[in-house]
N, C-alpha and C positions, 0 to 999 in steps of 0.2 A: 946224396942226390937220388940214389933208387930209391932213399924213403920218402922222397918228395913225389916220386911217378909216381906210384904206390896210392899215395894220402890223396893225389889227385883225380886217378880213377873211380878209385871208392867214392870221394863226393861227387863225381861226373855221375856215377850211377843212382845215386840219390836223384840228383839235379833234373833226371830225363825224366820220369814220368809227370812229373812236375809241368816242366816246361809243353809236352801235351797238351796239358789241359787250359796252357796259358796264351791267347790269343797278341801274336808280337804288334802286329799291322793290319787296320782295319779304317778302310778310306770313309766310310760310311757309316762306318756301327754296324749295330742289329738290327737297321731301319728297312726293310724289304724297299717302303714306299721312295726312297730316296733312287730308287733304280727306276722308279715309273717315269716317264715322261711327261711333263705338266704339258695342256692343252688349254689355250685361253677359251673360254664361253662371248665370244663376242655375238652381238646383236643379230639379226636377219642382214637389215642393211648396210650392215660394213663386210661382209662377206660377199665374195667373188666368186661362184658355182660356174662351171664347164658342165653341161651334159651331152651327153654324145652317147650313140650308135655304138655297139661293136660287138665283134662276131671271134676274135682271137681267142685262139685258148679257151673254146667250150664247145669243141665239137660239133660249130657250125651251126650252133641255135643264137639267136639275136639277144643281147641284155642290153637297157640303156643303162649308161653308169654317169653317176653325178658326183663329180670331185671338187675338192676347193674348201672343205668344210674349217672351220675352226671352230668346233665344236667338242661340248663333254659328250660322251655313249650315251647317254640317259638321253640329250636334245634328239641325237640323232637316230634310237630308237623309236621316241615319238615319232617324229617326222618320217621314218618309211612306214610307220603302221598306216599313218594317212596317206600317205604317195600310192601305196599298194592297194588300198582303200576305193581311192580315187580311180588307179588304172584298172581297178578287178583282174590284179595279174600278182604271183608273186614275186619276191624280191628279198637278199640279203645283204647285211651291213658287213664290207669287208676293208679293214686299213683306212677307216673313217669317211670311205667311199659309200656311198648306197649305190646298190644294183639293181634292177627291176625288171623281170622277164621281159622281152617283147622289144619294138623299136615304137616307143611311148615319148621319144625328145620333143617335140614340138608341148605334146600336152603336159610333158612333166615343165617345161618351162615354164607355162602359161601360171601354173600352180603355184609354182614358186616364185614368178616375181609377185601375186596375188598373195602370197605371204610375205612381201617385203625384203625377198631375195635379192640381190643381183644375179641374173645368169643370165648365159648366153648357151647357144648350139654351138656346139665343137665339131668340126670334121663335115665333109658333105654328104649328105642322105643318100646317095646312089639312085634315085629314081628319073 
């Protein structure tokens, strides 16, 4: 019986470096992309845009943000180069939101249903 502990350390000690390099459970593979989250590219007009005013969390300077997107980064790239374009103010894309310096809601609307948007103004203007 000790020469069976014995006989089965020794192989335990083989076994371990081994089993390092040997991957047990893998939900996904080696696929990085299976962790991305897919994003439909749907049309202008089957999408639903909110744009609105807001002043939270930036220190009290005005951004208009326009959310609702179901769009790939590349669409919605384009689309603020022209937004920002349009308003001659800057603006960045954050969590598939565009931002755009200034309180621009009425004319960024105007734009976007002229590109075949759906949107509306969100929240009240305070004036």
């Amino acid at each position: 019986m000790a020469s069976a502990k014995r006989k089965s350390n020794s192989s335990q000690g083989d076994i371990v470096p081994q089993a390092r390099d040997r991957i047990v459970y893998s939900e996904f593979g080696d696929n990085p992309a299976a962790f991305e989250r897919a994003t439909p590219d749907l049309p202008p007009n089957q999408q639903n845009l909110r744009v609105q005013a807001s002043r939270k969390g930036r220190g009290g300077k005005t951004v208009t943000v326009i959310s609702g997107f179901q769009s790939n980064e590349e669409t919605l790239t384009a689309l603020l180069k022209k937004l920002k374009a349009q308003c001659g103010a800057g603006g960045t894309l954050k969590d598939n939101e565009i931002e755009i310096q200034g309180d621009h809601a009425q004319k960024l609307t105007q734009i976007l249903v002229g590109l075949g948007y759906k949107a509306k103004v969100s929240g009240g203007s305070g004036k």
